[in-house]
C-alpha positions in Angstrom: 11.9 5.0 33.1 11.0 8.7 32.0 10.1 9.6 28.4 11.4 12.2 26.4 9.8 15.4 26.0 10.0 14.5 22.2 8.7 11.2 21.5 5.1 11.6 22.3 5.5 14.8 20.0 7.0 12.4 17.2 4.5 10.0 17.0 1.8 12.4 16.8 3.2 14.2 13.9 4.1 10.7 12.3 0.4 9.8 12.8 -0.8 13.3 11.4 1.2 12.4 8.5 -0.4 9.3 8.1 -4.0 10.7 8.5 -2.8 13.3 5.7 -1.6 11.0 3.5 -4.9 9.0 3.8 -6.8 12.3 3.2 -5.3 13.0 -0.1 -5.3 9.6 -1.4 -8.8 9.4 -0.7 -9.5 12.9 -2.1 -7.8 11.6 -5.4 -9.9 8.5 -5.8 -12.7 10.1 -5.3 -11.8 13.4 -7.6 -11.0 10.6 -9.6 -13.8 8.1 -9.9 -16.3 11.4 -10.1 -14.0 13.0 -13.0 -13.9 9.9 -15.1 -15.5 6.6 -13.6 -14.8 4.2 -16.4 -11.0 5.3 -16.9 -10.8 5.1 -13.0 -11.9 1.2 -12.5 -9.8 0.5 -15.6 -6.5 1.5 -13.6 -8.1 0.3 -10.5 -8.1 -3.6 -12.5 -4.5 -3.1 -13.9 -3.5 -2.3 -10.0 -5.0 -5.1 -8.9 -4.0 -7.2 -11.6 -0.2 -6.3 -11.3 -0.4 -7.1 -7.9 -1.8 -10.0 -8.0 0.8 -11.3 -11.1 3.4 -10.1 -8.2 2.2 -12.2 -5.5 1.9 -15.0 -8.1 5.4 -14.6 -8.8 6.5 -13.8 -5.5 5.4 -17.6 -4.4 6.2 -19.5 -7.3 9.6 -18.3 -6.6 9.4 -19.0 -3.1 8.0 -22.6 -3.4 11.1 -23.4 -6.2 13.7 -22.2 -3.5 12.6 -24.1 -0.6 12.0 -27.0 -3.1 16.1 -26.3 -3.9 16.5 -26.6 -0.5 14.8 -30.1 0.1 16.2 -31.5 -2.9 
């Protein structure tokens, strides 16, 4: 089956993107944690925090509707 010209082309920009997106975001946390450490780790805790209260959520919820659906 041949392959178009294009896709090989496509998934190397889509990876370029993702390499570039990794770049900055790392370039920010580390701008970040050198401009202001403390303030940094604090955000860093709220993150992880929220997300964690999410996935808390996320399966309570879950286990109550399969529950629903045994009851």
């Amino acid at each position: 089956m041949p392959v178009r010209a294009g896709a090989n082309l496509e998934a190397r920009f889509s990876m370029d993107l993702k390499k570039a997106f990794l770049f900055v975001a790392a370039a920010f946390l580390i701008l970040s944690i050198w401009n202001n450490p403390s303030a940094t780790a604090t955000a860093f805790a709220d993150f992880l925090g929220n997300v964690g209260g999410f996935l808390e959520d996320a399966i309570d919820k879950f286990t109550e509707f399969f529950r629903g659906l045994t009851a």
